[in-house]
RODO-2510 file (C-alpha; in nm, 4 decimals, decimal comma):
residues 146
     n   res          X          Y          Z
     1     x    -0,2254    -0,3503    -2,8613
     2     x    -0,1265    -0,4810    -2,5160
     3     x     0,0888    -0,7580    -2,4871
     4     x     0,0327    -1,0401    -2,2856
     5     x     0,3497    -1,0611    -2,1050
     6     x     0,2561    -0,6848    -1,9605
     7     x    -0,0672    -0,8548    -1,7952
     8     x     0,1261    -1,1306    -1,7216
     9     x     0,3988    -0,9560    -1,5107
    10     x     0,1468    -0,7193    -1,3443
    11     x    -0,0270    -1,0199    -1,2634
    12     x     0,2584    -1,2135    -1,0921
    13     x     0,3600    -0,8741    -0,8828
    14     x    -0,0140    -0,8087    -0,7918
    15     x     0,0443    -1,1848    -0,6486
    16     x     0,3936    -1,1756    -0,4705
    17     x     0,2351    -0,7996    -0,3102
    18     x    -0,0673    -0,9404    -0,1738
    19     x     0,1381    -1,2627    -0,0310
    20     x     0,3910    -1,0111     0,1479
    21     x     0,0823    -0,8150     0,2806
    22     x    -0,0939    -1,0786     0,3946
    23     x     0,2668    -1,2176     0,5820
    24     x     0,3539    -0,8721     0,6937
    25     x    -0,0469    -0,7835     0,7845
    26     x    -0,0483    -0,9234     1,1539
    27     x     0,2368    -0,7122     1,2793
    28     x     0,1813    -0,4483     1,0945
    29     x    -0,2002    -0,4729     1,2806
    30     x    -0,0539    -0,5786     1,6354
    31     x     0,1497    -0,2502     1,6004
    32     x    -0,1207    -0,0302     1,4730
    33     x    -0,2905    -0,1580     1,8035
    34     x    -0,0572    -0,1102     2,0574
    35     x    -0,1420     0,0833     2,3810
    36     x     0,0206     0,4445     2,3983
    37     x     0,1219     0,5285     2,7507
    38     x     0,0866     0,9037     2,8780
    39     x     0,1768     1,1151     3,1719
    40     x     0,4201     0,9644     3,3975
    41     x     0,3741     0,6225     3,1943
    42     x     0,4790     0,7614     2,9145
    43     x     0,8573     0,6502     2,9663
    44     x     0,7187     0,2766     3,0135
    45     x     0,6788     0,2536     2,6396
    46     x     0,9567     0,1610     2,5437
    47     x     0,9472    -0,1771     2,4819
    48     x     0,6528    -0,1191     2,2829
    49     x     0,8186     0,1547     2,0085
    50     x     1,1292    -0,0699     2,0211
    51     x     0,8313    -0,3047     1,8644
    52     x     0,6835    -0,0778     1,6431
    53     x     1,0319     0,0356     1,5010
    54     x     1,1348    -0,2853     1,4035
    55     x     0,7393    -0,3280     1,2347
    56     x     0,7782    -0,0018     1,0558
    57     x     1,0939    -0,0289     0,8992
    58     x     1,0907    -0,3868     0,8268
    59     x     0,7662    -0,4864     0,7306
    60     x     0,5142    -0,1320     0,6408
    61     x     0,8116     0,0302     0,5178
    62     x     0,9344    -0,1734     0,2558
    63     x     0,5811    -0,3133     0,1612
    64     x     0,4471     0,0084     0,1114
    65     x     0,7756     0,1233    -0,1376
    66     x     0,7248    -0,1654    -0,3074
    67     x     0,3835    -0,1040    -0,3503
    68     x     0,4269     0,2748    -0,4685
    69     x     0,6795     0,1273    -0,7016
    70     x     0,4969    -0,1560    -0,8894
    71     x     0,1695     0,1300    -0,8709
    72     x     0,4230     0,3674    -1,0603
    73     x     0,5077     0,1212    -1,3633
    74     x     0,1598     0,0239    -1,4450
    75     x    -0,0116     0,3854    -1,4369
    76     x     0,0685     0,5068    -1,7245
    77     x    -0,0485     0,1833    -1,8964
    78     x    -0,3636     0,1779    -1,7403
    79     x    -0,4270     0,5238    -1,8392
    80     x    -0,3377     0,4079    -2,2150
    81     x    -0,5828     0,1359    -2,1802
    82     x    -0,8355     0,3211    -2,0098
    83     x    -0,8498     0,6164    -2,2178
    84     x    -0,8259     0,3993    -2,5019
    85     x    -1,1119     0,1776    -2,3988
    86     x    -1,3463     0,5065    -2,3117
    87     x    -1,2632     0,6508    -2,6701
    88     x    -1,3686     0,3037    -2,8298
    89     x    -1,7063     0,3345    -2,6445
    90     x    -1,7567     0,6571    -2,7091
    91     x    -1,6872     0,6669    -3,0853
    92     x    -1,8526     0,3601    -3,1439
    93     x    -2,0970     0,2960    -2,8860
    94     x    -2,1166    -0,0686    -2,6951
    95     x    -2,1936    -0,2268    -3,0260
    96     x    -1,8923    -0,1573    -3,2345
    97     x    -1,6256    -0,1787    -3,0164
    98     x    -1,4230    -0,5306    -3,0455
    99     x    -1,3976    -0,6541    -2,7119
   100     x    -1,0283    -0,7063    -2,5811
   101     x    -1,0052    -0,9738    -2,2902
   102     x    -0,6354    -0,8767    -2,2757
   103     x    -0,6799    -0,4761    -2,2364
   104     x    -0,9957    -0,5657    -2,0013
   105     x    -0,7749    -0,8079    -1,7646
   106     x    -0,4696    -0,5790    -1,7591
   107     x    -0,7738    -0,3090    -1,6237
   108     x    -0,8795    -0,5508    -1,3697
   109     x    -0,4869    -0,6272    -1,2300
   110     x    -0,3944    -0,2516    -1,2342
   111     x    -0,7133    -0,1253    -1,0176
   112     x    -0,6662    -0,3931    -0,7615
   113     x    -0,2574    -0,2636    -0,7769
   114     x    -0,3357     0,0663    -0,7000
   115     x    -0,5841    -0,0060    -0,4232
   116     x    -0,3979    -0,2288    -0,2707
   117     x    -0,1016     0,0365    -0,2917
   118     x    -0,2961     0,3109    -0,1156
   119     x    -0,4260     0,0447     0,1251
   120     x    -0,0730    -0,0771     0,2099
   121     x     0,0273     0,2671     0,2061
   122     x    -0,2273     0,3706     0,4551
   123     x    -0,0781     0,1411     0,6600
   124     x     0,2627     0,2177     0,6476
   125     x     0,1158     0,5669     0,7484
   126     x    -0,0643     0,4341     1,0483
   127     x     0,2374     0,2521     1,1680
   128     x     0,4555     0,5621     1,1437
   129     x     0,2061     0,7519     1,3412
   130     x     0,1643     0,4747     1,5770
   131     x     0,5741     0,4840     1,6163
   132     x     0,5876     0,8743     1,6682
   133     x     0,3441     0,8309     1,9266
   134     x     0,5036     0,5456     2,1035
   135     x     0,8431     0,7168     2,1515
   136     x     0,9536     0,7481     2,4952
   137     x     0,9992     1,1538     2,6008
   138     x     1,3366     1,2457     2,6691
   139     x     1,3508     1,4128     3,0641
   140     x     1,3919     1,7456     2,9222
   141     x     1,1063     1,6862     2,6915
   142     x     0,8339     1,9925     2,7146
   143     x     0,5698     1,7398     2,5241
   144     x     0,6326     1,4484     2,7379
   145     x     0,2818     1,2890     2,7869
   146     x     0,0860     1,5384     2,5854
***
């Protein structure tokens, strides 16, 4: 049987994840956004991966490990629930299976953790990407502005 203090901690982390995306979610956006200079602009960009930098590594980065992280510890008991749940249902049909708020709520909390994890984490992703691309070419650079 699941124990309510295993909803209730997935619960408060589901909470405290979505407040730090929704802090972290306007520069982490700005930067997704940002202008990429190429050609002979390329070296004015600068400022702008200086930006992105600073976004990546202390806002996406962080948010999307701690995401990953808090996705890791509850996997394995939403797989226990879940398989547990379908087995129910399937050995007893709709009818015979006792209906467990506490299982059903800790199903609810861990889907919404692991989309918001691979949401955040597509982020993070985007943000790298949006860094690489932003980096100013070096003069001997064979791939400056391409």
């Amino acid at each position: 049987m699941l124990q309510s203090a295993t909803l209730s901690s997935a619960s408060i982390l589901l909470a405290i994840l979505t407040a730090l995306y929704g802090l972290f979610y306007p520069a982490i956006k700005e930067t997704i956004d940002l202008e990429v200079l190429k050609g002979a602009r390329a070296k004015d960009n600068g400022p702008s991966h200086d930006k992105a930098v600073k976004a990546f590594n202390g806002k996406a980065l962080p948010l999307a490990l701690g995401a990953l992280l808090i996705a890791l510890v509850y996997i394995p008991e939403l797989y226990k629930q879940a398989t547990a749940s379908i087995g129910y249902l399937a050995d007893y049909g709709i009818k015979g299976t006792e209906y467990d708020i506490t299982a059903a709520a800790f199903m609810a909390v861990g889907l919404f953790i692991l989309m918001q994890a691979v949401n955040i984490i597509r982020l993070g992703l985007k943000t790298f990407n949006k860094m690489r691309k932003l980096r100013v070419p070096k003069k001997d650079d064979k791939t400056a502005g391409a």
